[in-house]
C-alpha positions as CSV (number, residue, x, y, z in Angstrom):
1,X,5.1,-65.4,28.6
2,X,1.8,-65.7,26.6
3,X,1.3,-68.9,27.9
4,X,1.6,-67.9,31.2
5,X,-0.7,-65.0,30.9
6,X,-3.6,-67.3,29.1
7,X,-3.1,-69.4,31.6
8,X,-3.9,-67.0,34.3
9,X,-6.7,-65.1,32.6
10,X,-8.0,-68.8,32.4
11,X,-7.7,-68.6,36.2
12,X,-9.0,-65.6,37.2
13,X,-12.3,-66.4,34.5
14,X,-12.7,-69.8,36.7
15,X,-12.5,-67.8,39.8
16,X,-14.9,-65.3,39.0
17,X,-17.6,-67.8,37.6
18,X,-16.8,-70.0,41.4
19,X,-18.3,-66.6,43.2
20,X,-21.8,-66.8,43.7
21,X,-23.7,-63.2,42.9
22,X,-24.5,-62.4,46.5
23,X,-20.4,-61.3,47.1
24,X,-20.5,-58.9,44.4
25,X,-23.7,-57.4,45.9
26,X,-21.8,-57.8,49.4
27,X,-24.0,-59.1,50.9
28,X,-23.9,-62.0,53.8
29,X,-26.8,-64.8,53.8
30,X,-25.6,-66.6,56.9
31,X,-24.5,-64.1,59.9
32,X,-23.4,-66.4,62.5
33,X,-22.9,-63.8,65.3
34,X,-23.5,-66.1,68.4
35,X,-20.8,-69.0,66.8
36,X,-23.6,-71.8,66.3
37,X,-21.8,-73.0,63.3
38,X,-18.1,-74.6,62.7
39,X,-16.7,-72.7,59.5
40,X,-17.1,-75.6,57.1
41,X,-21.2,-75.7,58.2
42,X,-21.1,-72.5,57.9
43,X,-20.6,-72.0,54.1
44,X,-22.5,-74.5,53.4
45,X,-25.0,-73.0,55.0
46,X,-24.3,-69.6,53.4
47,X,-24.0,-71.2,50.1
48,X,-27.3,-73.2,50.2
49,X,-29.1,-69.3,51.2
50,X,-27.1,-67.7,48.2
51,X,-28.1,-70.2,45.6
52,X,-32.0,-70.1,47.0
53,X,-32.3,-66.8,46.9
54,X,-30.6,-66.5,43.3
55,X,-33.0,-69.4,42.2
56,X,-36.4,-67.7,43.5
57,X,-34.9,-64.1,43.2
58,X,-35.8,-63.5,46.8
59,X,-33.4,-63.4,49.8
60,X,-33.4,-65.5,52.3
61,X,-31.5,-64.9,55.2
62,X,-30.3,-65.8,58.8
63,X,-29.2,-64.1,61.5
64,X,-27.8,-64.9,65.3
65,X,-27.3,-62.1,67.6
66,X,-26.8,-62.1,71.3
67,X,-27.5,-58.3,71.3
68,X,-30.6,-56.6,70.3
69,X,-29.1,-53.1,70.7
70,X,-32.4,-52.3,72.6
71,X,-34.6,-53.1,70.0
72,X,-37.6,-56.1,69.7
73,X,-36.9,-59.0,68.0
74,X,-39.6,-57.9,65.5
75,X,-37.7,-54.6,65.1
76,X,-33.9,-55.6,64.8
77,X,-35.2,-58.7,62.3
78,X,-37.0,-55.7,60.0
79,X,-34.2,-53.1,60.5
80,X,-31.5,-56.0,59.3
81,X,-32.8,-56.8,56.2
82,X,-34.1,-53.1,55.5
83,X,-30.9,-51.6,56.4
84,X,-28.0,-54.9,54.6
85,X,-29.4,-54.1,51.3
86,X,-31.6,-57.6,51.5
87,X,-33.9,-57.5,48.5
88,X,-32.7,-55.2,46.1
89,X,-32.0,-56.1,42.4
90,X,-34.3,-58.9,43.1
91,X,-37.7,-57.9,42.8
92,X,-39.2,-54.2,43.2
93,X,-40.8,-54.8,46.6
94,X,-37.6,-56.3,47.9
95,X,-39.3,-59.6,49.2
96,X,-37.6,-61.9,51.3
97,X,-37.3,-63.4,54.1
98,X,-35.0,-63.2,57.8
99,X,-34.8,-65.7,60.5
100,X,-33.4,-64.4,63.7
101,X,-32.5,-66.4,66.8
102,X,-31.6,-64.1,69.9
103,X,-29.3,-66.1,72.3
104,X,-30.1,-65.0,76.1
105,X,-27.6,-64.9,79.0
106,X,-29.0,-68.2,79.7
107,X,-28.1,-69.7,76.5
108,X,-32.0,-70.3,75.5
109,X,-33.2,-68.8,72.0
110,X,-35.7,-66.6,70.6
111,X,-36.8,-66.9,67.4
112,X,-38.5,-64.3,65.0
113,X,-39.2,-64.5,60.9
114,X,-39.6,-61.2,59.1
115,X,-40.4,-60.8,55.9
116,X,-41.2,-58.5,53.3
117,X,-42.8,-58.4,49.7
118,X,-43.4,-61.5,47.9
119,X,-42.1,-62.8,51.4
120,X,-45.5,-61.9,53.3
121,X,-47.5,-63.7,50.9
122,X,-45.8,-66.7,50.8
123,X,-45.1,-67.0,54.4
124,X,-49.0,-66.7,56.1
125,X,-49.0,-66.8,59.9
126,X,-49.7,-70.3,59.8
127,X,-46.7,-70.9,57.8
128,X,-44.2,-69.2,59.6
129,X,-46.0,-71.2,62.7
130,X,-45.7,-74.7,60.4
131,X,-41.5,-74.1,59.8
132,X,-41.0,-73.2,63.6
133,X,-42.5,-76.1,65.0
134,X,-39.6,-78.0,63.0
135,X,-36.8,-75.9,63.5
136,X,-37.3,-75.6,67.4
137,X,-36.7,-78.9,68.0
138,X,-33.6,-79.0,65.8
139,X,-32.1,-75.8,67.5
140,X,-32.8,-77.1,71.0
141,X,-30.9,-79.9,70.3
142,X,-28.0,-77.6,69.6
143,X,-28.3,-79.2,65.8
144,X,-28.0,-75.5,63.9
145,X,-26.7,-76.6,61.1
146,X,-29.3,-79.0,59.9
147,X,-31.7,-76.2,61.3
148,X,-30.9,-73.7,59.0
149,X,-30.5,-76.3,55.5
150,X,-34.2,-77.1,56.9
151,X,-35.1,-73.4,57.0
152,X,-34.0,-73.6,53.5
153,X,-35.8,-76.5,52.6
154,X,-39.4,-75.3,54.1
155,X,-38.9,-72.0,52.5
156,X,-38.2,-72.8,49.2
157,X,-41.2,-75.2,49.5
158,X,-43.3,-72.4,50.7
159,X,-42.7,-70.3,48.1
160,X,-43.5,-72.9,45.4
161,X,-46.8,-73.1,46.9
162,X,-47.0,-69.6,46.4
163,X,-46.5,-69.8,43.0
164,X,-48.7,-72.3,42.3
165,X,-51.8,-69.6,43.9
166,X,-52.0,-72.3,47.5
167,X,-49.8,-70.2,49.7
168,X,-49.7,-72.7,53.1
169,X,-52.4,-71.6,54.9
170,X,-54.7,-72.3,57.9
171,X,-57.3,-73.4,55.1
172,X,-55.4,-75.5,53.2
173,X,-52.6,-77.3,55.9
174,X,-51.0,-80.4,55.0
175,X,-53.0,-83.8,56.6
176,X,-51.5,-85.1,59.4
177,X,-51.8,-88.5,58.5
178,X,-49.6,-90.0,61.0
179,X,-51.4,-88.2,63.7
180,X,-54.5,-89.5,62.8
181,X,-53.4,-93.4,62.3
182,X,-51.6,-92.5,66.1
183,X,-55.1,-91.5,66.7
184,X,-57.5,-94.6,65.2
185,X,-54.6,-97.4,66.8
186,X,-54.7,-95.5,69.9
187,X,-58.4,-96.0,69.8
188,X,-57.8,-99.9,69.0
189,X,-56.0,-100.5,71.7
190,X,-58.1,-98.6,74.2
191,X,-61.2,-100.7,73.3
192,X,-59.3,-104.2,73.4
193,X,-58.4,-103.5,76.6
194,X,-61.6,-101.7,78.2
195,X,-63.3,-105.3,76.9
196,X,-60.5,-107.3,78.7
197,X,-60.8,-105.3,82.1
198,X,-64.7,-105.4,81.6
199,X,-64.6,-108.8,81.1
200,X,-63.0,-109.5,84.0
201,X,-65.5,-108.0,86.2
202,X,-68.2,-108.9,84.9
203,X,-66.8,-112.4,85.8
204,X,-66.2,-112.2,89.2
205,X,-69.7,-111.0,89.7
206,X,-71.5,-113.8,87.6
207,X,-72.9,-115.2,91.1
208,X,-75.0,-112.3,91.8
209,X,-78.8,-112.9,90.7
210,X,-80.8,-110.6,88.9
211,X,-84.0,-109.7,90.9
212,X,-87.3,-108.4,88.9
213,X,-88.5,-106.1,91.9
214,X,-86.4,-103.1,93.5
215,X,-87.6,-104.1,97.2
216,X,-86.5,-107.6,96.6
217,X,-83.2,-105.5,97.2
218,X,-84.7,-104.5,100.5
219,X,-82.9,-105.5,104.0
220,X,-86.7,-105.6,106.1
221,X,-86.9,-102.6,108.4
222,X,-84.1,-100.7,106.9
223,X,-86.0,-98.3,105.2
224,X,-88.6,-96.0,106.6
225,X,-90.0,-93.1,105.0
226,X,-92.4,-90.4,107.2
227,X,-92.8,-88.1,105.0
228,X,-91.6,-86.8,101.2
229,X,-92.5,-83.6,99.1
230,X,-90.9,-81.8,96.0
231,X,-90.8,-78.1,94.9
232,X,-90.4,-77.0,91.4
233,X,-88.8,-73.5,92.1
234,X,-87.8,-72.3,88.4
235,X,-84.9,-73.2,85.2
236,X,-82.1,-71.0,84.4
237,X,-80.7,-71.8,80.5
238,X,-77.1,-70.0,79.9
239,X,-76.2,-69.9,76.3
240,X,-72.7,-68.9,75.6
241,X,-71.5,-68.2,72.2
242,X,-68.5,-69.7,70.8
243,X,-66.1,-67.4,68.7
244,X,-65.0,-69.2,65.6
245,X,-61.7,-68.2,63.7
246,X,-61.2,-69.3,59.9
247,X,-59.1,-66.2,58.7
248,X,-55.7,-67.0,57.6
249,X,-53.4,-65.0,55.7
250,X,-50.0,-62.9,57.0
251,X,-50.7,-59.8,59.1
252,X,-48.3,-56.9,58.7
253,X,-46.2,-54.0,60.3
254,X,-44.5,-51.0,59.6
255,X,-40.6,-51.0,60.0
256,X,-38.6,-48.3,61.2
257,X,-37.7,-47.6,57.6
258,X,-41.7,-47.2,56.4
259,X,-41.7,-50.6,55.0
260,X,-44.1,-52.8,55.3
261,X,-43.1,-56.5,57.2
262,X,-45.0,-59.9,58.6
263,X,-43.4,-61.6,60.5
264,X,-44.2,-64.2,63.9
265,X,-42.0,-65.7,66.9
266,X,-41.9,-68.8,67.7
């Protein structure tokens, strides 16, 4: 009998080490309402979210709705985490961070980040911008799965770049090295074959002679000029100033709760 019972307080000790902190708290990382995910993808998924957010004692969380209950995407993303409990015990500004995706009758997405706290800072407006243009084409290819563990990915990578005091920023964006050796072979090519076409031409006019006089040009009698004169009315300049933008940062809002949120769709 005392075997049996050490055996299951061994057990239950295992079983309460396997659950990960965010079901005590009760709270839900993944919340697949629109049915994106299979159930395996989805813990994995939920699990990857719980263990980020433990490791950088933030939340990070996702969320697909087909129902906004009359709200903006800006407003349900802010009133979700607000309102689930996202954020507290962590830090005292409950920072994190929500990705929404609004499916439409049409079966198109929205898609809106809102964060808060330590959240704003780390995800700029360029940032948020930088992790959508890689999700998008992941979600339009119905892949949601490896949308979200790359949500996960990018965000744990911004927020390192936080730490280190280079939050990912309009001044300080990665180099697009592949788009500019795209750019300089692009270039290459252009000018081999602009030489090739040129060449060619210029071949099939090699019997043409230069002349040294224009009216050598001249068919005799084709040309008679009565009469020519040439009035200088005035010159207009137009100057038009061009509006430069080198700000960065994360702009913020006011949830419905007084809270203060950045956020952007994309």
């Amino acid at each position: 009998m005392k075997k049996l019972l050490s055996i299951s307080l061994v057990l239950l000790l295992i079983a309460a080490l396997a659950v990960p902190a965010f079901a005590a708290e009760g709270k839900q990382y993944c919340v697949d309402n629109c049915g994106f995910l299979q159930e395996d993808a989805l813990n994995e998924v939920e699990n990857r979210l719980a263990t980020l957010s433990d490791k950088l004692n933030m939340d990070f969380v996702v969320v697909t709705t087909d129902n906004l209950e009359g709200k903006t995407k800006t407003a349900y993303a802010d009133d979700y985490y607000d309102y689930n409990g996202y954020g507290e015990g962590r830090q005292g500004d409950r920072s994190g961070v929500l990705l929404l995706v609004y499916k439409l009758s049409d079966g198109s997405t929205e898609r809106w980040i809102s964060t808060r706290g330590y959240g704003i800072t780390a995800f700029t407006d360029y940032g948020i911008q930088y992790v959508g243009k890689q999700l998008v084409p992941l979600m339009d290819n119905g892949q949601w799965k490896e949308a979200f563990l790359l949500y996960a990915d990018l965000s744990e990578d911004l927020v390192n770049r936080a730490n280190e005091g280079k939050p990912l920023d309009s001044n300080n964006a990665p180099k697009q090295h592949n788009v500019l050796m795209g750019v300089v072979i692009a270039l290459v090519v252009g000018l081999i074959v602009a030489f090739i076409v040129m060449s060619s031409i210029k071949k099939k006019y090699k019997p043409v002679t230069f002349k040294a006089n224009a009216t050598d040009y001249l068919v005799g009698g084709s040309l008679n000029v009565t009469g020519a004169y040439d009035n200088f009315r005035t010159t207009s300049v137009t100057r038009t100033a061009i509006q430069s933008n080198s700000g960065g940062g994360s702009s913020t809002h006011s949830s419905s709760s007084g809270a203060s949120h950045g956020g952007g769709g994309f």
